[in-house]
N, C-alpha and C positions, 0 to 999 in steps of 0.2 A: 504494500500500500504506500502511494503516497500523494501526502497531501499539497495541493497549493493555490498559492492565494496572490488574488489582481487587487488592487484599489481603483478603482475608477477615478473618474477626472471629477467627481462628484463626489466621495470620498466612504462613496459604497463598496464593498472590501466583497469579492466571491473567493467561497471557499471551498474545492473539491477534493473529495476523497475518493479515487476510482476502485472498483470493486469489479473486473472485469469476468468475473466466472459466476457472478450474478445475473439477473433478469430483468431487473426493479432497479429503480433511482427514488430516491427519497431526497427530497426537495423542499426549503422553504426559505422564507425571510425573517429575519430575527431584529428586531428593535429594542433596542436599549435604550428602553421606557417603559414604564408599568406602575403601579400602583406607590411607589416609592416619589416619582415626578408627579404625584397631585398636591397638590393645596388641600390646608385640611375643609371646606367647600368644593374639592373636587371629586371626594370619596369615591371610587367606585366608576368614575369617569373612564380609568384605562381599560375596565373590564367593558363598558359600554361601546367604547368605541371598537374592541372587538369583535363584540357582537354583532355592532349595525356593518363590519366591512360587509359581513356576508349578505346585507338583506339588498344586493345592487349594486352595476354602477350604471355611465352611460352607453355601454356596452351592452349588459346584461342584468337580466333582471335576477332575484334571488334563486327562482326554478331555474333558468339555466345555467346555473354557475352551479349548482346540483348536477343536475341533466349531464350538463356537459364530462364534468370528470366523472362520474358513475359511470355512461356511457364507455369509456374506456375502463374502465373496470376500476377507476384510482378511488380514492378516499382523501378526502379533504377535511382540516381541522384548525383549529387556535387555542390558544392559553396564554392567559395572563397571569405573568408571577411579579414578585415585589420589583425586579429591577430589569424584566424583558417582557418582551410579549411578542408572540412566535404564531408564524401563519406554517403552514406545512402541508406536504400533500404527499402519498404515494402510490406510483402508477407504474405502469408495464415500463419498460427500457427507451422503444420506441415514441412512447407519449410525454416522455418528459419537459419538450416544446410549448405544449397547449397547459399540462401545469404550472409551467413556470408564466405563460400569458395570464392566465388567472389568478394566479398568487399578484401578480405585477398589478393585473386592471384593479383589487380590489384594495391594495395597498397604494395607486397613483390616484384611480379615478371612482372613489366611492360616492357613491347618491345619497345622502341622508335625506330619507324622506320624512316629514314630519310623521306620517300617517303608519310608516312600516319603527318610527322612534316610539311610539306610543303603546304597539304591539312587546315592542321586544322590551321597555319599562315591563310590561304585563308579565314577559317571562322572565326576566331577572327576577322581579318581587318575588316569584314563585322560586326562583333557586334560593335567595337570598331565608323564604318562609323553612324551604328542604334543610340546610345549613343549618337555621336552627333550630328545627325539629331532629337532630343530630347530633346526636351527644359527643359522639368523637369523632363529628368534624369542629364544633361550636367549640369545646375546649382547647384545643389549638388555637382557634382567634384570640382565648379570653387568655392563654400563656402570651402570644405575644404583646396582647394589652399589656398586662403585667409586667413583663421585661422591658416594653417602649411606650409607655405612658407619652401622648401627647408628639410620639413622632410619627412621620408616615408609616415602619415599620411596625407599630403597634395598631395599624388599623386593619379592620376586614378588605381586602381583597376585592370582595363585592359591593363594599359599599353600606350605606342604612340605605333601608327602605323609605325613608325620606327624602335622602339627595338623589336614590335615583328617578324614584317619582318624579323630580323638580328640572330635570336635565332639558334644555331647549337645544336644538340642532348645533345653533350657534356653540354652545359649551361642548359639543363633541369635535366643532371644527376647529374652535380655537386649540384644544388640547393637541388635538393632530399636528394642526399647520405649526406649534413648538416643537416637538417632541419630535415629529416621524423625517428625522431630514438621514440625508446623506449617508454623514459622518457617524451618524449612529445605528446605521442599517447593515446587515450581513446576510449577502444570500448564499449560503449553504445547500452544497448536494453527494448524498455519499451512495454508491451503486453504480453500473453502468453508464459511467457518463466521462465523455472527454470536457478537459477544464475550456481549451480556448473555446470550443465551442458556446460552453455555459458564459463564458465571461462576453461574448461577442451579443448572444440572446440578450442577456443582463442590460449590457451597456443600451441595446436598444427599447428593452420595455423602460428602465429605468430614469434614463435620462434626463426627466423633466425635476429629478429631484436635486434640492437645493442643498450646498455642503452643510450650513449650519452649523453646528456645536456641539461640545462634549455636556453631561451632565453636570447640576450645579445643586447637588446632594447634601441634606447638614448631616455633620457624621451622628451614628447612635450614641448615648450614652445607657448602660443596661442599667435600668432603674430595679428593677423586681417588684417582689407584692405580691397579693393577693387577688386572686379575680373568680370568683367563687357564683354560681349559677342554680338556685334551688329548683331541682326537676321530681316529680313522681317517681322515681325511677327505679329499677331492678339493683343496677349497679351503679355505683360513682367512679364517674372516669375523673380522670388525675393524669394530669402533666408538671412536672417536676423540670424545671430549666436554669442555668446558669450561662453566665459568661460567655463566648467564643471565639474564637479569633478570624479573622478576614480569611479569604481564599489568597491573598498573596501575602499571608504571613509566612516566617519560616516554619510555623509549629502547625504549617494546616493539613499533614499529613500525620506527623501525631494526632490529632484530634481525630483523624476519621479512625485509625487505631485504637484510638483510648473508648470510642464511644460504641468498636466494635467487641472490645474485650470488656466494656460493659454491659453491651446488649445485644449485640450482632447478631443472635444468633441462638441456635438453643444448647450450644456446650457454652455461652457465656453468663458468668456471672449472675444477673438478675434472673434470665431465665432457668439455671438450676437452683439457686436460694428460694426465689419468689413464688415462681409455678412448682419444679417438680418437687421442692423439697417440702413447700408449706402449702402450697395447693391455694395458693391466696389470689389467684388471678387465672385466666384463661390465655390472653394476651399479654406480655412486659416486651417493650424493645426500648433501647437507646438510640436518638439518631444525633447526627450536625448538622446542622445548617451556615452556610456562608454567605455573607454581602461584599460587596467594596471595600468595606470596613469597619468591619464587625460580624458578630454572629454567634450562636447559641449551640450550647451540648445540653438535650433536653432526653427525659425517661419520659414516654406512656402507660400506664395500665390500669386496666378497670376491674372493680371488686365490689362484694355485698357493701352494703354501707357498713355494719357492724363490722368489718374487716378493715376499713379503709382508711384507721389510726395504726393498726399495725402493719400495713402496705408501705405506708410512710415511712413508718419507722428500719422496716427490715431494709428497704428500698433505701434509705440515706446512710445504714449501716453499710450495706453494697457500695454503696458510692465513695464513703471514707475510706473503704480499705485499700482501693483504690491508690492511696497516699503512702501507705506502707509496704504492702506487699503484690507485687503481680511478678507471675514466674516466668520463664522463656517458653513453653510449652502452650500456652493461653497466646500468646504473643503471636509467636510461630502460626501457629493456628488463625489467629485474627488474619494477618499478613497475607495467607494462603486464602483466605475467605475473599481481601480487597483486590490482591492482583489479577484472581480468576475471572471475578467481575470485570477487571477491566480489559483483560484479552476477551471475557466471551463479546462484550458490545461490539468489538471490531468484526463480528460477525453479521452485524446486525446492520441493515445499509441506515433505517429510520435511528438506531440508536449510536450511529455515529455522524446522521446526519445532522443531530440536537447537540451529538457532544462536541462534536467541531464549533461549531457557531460559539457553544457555551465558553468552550476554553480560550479560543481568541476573545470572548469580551472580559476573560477575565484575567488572563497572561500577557493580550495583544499579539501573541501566536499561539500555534498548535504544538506542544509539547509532542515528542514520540514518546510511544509508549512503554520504550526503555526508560525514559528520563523518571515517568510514574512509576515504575517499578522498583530503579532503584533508590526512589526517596521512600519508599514504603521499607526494602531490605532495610534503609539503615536508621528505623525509628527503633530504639534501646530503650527497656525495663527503665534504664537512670531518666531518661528524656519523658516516658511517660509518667513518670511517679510527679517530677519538677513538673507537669504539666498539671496533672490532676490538684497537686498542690493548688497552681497557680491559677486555677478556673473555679474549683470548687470550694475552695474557702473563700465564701462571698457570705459577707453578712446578712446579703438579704435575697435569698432567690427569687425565681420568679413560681407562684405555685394556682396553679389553676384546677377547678373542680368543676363537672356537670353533675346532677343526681341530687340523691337523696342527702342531705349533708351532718344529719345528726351524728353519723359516729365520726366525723372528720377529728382531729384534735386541732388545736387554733395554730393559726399560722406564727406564732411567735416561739409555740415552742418547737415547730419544724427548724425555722431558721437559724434558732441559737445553737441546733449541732453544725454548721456550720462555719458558723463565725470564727 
């Protein structure tokens, strides 16, 4: 494999990864803007504007932009996350021309119509109602509250059901015409496909767009707290977060290590204390997540209520020992868990068409895959203990709850094991 990459005269960057004993091409555009570039009055604006690319442009209406890539057999989609938001499509090998026109018409030349803005308010409110009728998706929001009190990262994704009700075309076009320029576009394609050609196609759907600007992001600072949800419920979910460090820190590969030898997995740590050993949960995983600058090592797991003081409890005993003791054998193990992950993706044309785009917006190139590999060999017992140290003695974490909450114990005395 390998990868490579144009910048345009417009400061649009392609990036291909060819896959030539494949069939498929996976394709898309990635914008580096998302729910992170709104105003707290724009909540919910970057998912909207996602949504209405699809309902038209002056090309085509919502059905045939359907129509059309079905018809050759592709599937088209989007998502918006805190600091991109990704249009994509994958199709037979031959087709990848008329997806990449599509991807292009609905990212240059969108129609917001008043009449199809009104319809799609109608289906958010209804994602936005699913969300919270969901205990372990709602606890997620309510952890990042908690951890980003008052920044964009501690807001929902989707938005309240208030500002998106209030949304006028105008406020989906203004956010565009900032946000969706040049300089902070990437179209990515990994499968069956030559680069100059993709870059030649590119340059001509694309060109009408303006180089523009990088982002102008305030950094996080991890507040913690408490963000607690009284639901009827069977079981109280529980999110459990601290601290984390950026994607272009030195220790960001410790961290996916430390969070995999906490929860990785079911030989890890939480998962044999918590489930096989005390039967106290069905589900425990540890995950990280990374920004620009910043970012969280957070535990989920859901339990009776009456269990859900000793969940905590066994769950932050798991997490301190963390400080003193992890052996090579757990390590080794974790290690083998991250790298296999990341050779199987290189098999995948859609999951290296996402991981490409993703790691140039966050390296500014495409790392090889030995470069990941050997920063994962040489994370060390000493390197993880000084990390866990270094993340998880935080006075005040971030602790969120959905459910029933009478057997919770108060958040003050979670946090002082901590401190």
């Amino acid at each position: 494999m390998a990868v490579e990459i144009t910048r345009l005269e417009n400061g649009v960057h392609v990036i291909t990864d060819a896959m030539p004993h494949v069939q498929t091409v996976a394709l898309g555009t990635w914008v580096r803007a998302g729910a992170r570039d709104e105003r707290s009055d724009q909540n919910g604006i970057a998912h909207m504007l996602e949504h209405m690319a699809f309902k038209g442009t002056t090309r085509r209406d919502a059905m045939q932009i359907a129509k059309e890539i079905e018809a050759a057999g592709g599937e088209i989609n989007a998502s918006t996350a805190m600091e991109t938001t990704a249009y994509y499509a994958r199709v037979l090998k031959d087709d990848w021309k008329l997806a990449l026109d599509i991807l292009a018409d609905i990212l240059i030349d969108p129609v917001f119509d008043a009449g199809e803005l009104a319809r799609e308010q109608d289906v958010i409110l209804q994602e936005i109602a699913a969300a919270n009728d969901t205990p372990d998706d709602l606890v997620f929001d309510l952890a990042q509250t908690a951890a980003y009190p008052g920044h964009p990262l501690g807001r929902s994704i989707l938005g309240t059901a208030e500002r998106v009700a209030a949304y006028a075309v105008s406020d989906i076009t203004s956010y565009r015409d900032t946000h969706y320029t040049g300089e902070r576009i990437v179209v990515s394609a990994a499968g069956n496909i030559d680069h100059n050609a993709m870059v030649e196609e590119t340059r001509a759907r694309l060109a009408t767009l303006r180089l523009g600007g990088g982002n102008s992001w305030k950094p996080p600072e991890f507040t913690g707290g408490p963000q607690f949800v009284e639901r009827p419920l069977d079981q109280t979910h529980i999110v459990l977060s601290f601290p984390g460090v950026a994607y272009n820190d030195d220790s960001i590969m410790a961290k996916q290590v430390l969070a995999g030898v906490l929860g990785g997995g079911m030989s890890s740590r939480l998962f044999q204390e918590v489930r096989e050993k005390r039967g106290l949960c069905y589900s425990v995983f540890a995950f990280a997540s990374s920004y620009a600058d910043g970012g969280n090592i957070s535990v989920y797991a859901a339990t009776a209520p009456d269990k859900s003081a000793e969940l905590i409890s066994v769950t932050s005993d798991v997490i301190l020992s963390l400080l003193d003791d992890i052996d090579e054998d757990e390590l080794d193990r974790t290690k083998a868990q991250i790298k296999a992950s990341l050779v199987m993706s290189l098999e995948s044309a859609s999951s290296r068409c996402d991981q490409i785009a993703r790691q140039f917006f966050a390296f500014g190139k495409v790392p090889d895959i030995t470069d990941f590999v050997a920063r994962v060999d040489a994370v060390s017992v000493d390197e993880l203990k000084a990390l866990a140290a270094r993340l998880f003695r935080h006075p005040q974490p971030a602790l969120a709850a959905v459910g029933d909450l009478s057997g919770l114990a108060t958040y003050d005395q979670m946090a002082a094991r901590f401190a």
